[in-house]
Structures are given as structure tokens and as C-alpha cells.
N, CA, C and O atoms as a GROMACS GRO file, in nm:
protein
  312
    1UNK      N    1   2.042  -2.716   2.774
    1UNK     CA    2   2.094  -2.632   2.882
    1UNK      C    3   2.098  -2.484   2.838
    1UNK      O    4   2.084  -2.392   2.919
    2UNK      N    5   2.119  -2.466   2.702
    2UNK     CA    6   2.133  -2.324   2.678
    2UNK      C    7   1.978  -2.302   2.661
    2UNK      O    8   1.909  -2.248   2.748
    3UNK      N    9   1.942  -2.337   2.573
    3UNK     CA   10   1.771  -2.282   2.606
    3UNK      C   11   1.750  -2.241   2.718
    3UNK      O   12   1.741  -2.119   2.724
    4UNK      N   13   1.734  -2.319   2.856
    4UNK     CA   14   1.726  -2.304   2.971
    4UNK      C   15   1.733  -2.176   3.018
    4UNK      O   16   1.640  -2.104   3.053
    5UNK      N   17   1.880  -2.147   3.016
    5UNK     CA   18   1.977  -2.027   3.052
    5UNK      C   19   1.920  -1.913   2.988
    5UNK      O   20   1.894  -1.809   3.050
    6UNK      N   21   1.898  -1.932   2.854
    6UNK     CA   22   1.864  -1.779   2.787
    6UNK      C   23   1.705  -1.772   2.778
    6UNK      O   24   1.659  -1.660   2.753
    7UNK      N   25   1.616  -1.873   2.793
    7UNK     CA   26   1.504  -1.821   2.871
    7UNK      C   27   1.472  -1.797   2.996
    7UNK      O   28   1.365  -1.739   3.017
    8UNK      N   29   1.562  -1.837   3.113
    8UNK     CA   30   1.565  -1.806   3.232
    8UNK      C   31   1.575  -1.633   3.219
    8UNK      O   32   1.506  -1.538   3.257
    9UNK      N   33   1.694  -1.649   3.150
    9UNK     CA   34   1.754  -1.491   3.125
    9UNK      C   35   1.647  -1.373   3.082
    9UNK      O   36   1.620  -1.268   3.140
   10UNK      N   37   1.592  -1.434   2.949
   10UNK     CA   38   1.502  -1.361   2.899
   10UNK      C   39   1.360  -1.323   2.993
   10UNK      O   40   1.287  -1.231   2.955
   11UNK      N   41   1.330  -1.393   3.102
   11UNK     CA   42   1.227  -1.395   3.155
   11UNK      C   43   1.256  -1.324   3.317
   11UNK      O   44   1.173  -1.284   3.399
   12UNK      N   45   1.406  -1.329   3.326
   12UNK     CA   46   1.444  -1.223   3.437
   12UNK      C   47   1.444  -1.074   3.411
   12UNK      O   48   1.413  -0.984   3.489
   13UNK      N   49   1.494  -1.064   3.260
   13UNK     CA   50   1.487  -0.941   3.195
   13UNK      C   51   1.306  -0.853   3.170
   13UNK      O   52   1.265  -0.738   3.160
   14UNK      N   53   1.262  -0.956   3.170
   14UNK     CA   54   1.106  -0.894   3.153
   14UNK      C   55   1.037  -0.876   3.304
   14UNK      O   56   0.959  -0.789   3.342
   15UNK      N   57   1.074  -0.950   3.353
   15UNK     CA   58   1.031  -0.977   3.473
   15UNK      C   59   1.096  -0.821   3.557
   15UNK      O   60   1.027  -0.760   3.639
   16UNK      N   61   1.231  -0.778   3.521
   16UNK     CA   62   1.258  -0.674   3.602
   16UNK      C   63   1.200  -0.523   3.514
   16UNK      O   64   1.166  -0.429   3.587
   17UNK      N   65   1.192  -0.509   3.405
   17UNK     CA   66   1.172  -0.401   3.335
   17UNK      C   67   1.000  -0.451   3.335
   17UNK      O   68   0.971  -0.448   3.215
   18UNK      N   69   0.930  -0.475   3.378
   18UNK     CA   70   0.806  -0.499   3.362
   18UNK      C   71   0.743  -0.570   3.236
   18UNK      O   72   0.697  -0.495   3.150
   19UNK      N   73   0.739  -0.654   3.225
   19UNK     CA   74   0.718  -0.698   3.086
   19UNK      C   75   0.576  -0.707   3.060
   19UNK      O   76   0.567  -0.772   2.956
   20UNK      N   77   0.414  -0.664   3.118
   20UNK     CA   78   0.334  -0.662   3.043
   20UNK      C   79   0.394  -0.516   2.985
   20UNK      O   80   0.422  -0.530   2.866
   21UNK      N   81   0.416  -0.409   3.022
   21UNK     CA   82   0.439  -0.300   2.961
   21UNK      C   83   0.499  -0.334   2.832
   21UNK      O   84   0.429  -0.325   2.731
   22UNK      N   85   0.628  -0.373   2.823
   22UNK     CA   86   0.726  -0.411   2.756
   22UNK      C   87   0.660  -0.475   2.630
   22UNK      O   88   0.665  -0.411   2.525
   23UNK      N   89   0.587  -0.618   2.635
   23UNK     CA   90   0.484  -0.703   2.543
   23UNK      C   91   0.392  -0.570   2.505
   23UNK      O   92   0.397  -0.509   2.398
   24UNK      N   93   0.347  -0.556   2.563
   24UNK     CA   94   0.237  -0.402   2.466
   24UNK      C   95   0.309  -0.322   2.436
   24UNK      O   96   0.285  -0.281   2.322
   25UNK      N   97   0.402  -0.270   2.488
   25UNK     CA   98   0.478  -0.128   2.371
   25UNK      C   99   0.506  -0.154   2.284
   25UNK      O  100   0.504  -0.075   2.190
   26UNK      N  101   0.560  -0.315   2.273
   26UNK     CA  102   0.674  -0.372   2.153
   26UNK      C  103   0.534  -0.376   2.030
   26UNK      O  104   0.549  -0.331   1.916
   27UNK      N  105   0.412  -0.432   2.076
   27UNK     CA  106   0.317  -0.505   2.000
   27UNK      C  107   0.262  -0.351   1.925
   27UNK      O  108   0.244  -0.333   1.805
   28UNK      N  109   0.249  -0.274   2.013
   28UNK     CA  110   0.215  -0.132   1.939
   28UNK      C  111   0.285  -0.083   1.852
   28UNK      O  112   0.248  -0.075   1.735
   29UNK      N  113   0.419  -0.034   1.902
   29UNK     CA  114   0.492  -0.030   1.769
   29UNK      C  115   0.511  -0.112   1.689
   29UNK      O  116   0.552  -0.042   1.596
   30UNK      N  117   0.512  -0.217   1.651
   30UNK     CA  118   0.486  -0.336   1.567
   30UNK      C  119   0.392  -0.286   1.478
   30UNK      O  120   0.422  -0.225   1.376
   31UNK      N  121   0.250  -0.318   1.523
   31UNK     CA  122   0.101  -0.259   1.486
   31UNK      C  123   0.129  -0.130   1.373
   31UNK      O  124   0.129  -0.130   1.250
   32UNK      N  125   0.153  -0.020   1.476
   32UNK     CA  126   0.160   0.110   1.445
   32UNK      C  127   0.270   0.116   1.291
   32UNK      O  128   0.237   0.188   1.197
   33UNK      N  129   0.407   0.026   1.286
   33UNK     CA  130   0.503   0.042   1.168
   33UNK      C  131   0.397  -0.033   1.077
   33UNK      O  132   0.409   0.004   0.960
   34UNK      N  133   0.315  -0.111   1.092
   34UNK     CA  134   0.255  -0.206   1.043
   34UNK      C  135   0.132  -0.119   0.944
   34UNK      O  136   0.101  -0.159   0.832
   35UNK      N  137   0.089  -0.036   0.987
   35UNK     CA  138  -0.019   0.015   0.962
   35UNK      C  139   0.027   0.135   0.888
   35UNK      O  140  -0.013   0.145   0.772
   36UNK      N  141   0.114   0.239   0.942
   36UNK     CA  142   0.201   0.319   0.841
   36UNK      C  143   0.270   0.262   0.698
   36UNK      O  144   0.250   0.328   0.596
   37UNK      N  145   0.330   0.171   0.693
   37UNK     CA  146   0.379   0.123   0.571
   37UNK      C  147   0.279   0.105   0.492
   37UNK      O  148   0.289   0.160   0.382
   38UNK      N  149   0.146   0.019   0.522
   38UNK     CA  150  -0.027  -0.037   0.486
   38UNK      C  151  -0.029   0.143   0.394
   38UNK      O  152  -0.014   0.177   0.276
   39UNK      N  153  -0.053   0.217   0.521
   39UNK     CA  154  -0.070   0.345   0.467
   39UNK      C  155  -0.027   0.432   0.298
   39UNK      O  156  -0.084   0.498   0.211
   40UNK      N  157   0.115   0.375   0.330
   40UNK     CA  158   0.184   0.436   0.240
   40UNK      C  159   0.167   0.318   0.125
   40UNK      O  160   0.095   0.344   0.029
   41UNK      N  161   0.206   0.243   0.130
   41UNK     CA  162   0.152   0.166   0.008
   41UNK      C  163   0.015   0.149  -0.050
   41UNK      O  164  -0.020   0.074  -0.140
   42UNK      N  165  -0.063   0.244   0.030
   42UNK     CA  166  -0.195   0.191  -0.002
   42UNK      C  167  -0.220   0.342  -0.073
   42UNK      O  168  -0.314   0.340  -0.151
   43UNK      N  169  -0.152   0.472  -0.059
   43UNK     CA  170  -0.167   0.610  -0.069
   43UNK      C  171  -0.122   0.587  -0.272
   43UNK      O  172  -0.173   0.633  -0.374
   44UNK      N  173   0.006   0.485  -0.244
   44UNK     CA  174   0.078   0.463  -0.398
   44UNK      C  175   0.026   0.402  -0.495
   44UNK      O  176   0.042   0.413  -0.617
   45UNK      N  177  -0.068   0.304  -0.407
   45UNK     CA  178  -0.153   0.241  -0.558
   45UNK      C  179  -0.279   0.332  -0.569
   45UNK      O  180  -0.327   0.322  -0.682
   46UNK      N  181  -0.374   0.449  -0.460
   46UNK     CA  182  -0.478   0.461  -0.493
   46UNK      C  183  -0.434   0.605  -0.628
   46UNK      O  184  -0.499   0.637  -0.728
   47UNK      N  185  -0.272   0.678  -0.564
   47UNK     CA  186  -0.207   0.722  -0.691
   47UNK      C  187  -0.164   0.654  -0.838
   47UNK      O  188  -0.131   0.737  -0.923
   48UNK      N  189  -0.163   0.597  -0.855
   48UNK     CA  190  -0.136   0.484  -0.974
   48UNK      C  191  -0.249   0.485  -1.018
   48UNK      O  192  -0.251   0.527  -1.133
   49UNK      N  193  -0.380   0.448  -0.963
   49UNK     CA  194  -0.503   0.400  -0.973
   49UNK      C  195  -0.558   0.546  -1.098
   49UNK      O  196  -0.617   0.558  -1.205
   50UNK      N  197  -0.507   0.608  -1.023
   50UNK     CA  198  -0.579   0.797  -1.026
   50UNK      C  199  -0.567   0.773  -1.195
   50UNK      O  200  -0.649   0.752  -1.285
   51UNK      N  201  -0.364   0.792  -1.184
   51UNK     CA  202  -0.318   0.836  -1.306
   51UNK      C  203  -0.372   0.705  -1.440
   51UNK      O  204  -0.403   0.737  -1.555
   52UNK      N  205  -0.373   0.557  -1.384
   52UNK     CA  206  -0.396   0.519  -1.503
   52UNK      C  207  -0.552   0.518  -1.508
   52UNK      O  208  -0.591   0.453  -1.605
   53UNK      N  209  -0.650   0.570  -1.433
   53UNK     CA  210  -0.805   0.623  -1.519
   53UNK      C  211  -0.807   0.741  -1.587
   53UNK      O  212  -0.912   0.770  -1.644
   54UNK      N  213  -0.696   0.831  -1.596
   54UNK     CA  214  -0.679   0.966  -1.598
   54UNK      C  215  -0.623   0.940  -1.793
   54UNK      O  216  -0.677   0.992  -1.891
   55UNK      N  217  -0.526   0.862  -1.791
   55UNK     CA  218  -0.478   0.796  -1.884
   55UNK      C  219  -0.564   0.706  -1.961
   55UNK      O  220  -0.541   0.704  -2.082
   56UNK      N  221  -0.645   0.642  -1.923
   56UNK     CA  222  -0.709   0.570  -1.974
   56UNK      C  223  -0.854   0.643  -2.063
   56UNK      O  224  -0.903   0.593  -2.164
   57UNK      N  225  -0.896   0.757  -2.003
   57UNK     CA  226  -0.992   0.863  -1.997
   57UNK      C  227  -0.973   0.903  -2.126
   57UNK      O  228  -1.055   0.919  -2.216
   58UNK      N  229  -0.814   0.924  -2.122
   58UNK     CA  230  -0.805   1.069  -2.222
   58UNK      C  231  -0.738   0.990  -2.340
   58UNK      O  232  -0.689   1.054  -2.432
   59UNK      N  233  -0.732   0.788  -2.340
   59UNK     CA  234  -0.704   0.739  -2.487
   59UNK      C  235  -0.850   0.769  -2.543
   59UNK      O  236  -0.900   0.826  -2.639
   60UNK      N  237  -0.894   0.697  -2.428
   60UNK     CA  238  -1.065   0.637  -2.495
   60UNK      C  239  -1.159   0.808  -2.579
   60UNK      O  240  -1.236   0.801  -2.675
   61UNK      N  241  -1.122   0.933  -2.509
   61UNK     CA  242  -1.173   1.050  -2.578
   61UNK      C  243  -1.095   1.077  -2.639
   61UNK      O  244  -1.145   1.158  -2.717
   62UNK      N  245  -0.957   1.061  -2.670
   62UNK     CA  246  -0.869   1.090  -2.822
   62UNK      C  247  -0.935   0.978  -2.980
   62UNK      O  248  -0.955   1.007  -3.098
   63UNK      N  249  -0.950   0.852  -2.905
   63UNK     CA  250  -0.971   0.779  -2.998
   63UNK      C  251  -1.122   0.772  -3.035
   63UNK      O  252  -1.164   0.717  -3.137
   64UNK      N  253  -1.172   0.811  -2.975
   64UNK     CA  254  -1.349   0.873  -3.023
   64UNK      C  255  -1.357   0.958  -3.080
   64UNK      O  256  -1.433   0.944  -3.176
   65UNK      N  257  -1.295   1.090  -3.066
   65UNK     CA  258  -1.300   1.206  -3.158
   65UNK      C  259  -1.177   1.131  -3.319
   65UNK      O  260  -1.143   1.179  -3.427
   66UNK      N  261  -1.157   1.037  -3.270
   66UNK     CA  262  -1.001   1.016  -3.414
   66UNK      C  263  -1.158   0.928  -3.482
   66UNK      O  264  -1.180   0.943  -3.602
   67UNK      N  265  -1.231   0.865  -3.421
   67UNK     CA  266  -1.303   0.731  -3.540
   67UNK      C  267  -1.469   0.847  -3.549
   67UNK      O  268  -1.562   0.810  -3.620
   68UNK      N  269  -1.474   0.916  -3.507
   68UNK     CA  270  -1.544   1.006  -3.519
   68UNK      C  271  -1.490   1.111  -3.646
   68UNK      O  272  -1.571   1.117  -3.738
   69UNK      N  273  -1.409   1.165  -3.658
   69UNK     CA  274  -1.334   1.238  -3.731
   69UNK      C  275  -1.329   1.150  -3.866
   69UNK      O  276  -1.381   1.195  -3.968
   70UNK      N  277  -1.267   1.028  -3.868
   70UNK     CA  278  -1.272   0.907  -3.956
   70UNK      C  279  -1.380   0.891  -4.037
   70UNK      O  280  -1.383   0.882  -4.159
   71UNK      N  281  -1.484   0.888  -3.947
   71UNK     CA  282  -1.623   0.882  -4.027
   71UNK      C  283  -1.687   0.954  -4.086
   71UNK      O  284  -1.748   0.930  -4.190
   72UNK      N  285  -1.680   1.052  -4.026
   72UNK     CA  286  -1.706   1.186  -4.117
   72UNK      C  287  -1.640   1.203  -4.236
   72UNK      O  288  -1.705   1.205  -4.341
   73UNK      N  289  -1.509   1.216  -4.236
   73UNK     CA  290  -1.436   1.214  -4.370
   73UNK      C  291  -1.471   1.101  -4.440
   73UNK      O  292  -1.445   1.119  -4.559
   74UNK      N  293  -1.518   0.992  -4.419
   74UNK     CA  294  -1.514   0.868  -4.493
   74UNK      C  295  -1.688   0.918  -4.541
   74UNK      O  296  -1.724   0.853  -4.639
   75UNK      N  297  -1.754   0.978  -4.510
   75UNK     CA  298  -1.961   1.031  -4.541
   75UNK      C  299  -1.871   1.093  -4.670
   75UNK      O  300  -1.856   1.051  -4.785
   76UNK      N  301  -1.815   1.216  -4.596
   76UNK     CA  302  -1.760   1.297  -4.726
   76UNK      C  303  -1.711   1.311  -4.802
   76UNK      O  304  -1.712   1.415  -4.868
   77UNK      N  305  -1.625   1.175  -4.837
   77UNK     CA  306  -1.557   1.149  -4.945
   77UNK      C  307  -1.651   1.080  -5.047
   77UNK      O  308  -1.630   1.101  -5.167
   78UNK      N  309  -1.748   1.002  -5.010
   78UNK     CA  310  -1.874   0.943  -5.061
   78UNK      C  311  -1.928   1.061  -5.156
   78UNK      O  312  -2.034   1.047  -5.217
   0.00000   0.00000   0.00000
């Protein structure tokens, strides 16, 4: 009986405020929060992404010039 009642209800309520409108505005903003958040989380990893090649860049050319440096001193101590 309560089902009944509060979908009767619910379907008088759409029925007077227009409810295809209502079903598409809701579904858009839905969509739209949906796609902004996508956005922003997607802005944070391609930042992350940046910094750890940026990081990663500048072990791999510290530690080339260090076994580079290494080797040389190791010719010249010979």
C-alpha cells in the first residue's frame, strides 16, 4: 500500500512539473558532475604523471653522469 501511495505521489509530482524536462535536467546534471569530477581527476594524475617522468628523468641523468664519473676515475686510477 505504501509503495502504491508514494509512487502514485511520485508520478503526480512529475506529471505536474513536467517530468520529461525534469528526467533530462536531472540526467544532465548527473552527466555534467560526472564528467567534471572525470575532469579533475584525470587533470591530477596526468600532473603526477608529469612530475614522476620529470623525477624519473633527472635520477636516470644524475646516475649516468655518477657511473660515468665512476669509470673514468676507476681508467685513471689504473
Amino acid at each position: 500500500m505504501t509503495y502504491n501511495s508514494t509512487n502514485s505521489f511520485a508520478i503526480n509530482i512529475l506529471t505536474k512539473y513536467n517530468a520529461t524536462n525534469f528526467i533530462i535536467t536531472s540526467f544532465t546534471r548527473l552527466s555534467q558532475s560526472n564528467i567534471d569530477s572525470y575532469k579533475a581527476s584525470r587533470s591530477t594524475q596526468l600532473i603526477s604523471l608529469n612530475q614522476n617522468t620529470i623525477i624519473t628523468k633527472l635520477f636516470i641523468s644524475i646516475t649516468t653522469k655518477l657511473s660515468y664519473h665512476h669509470s673514468n676515475h676507476q681508467s685513471y686510477l689504473k
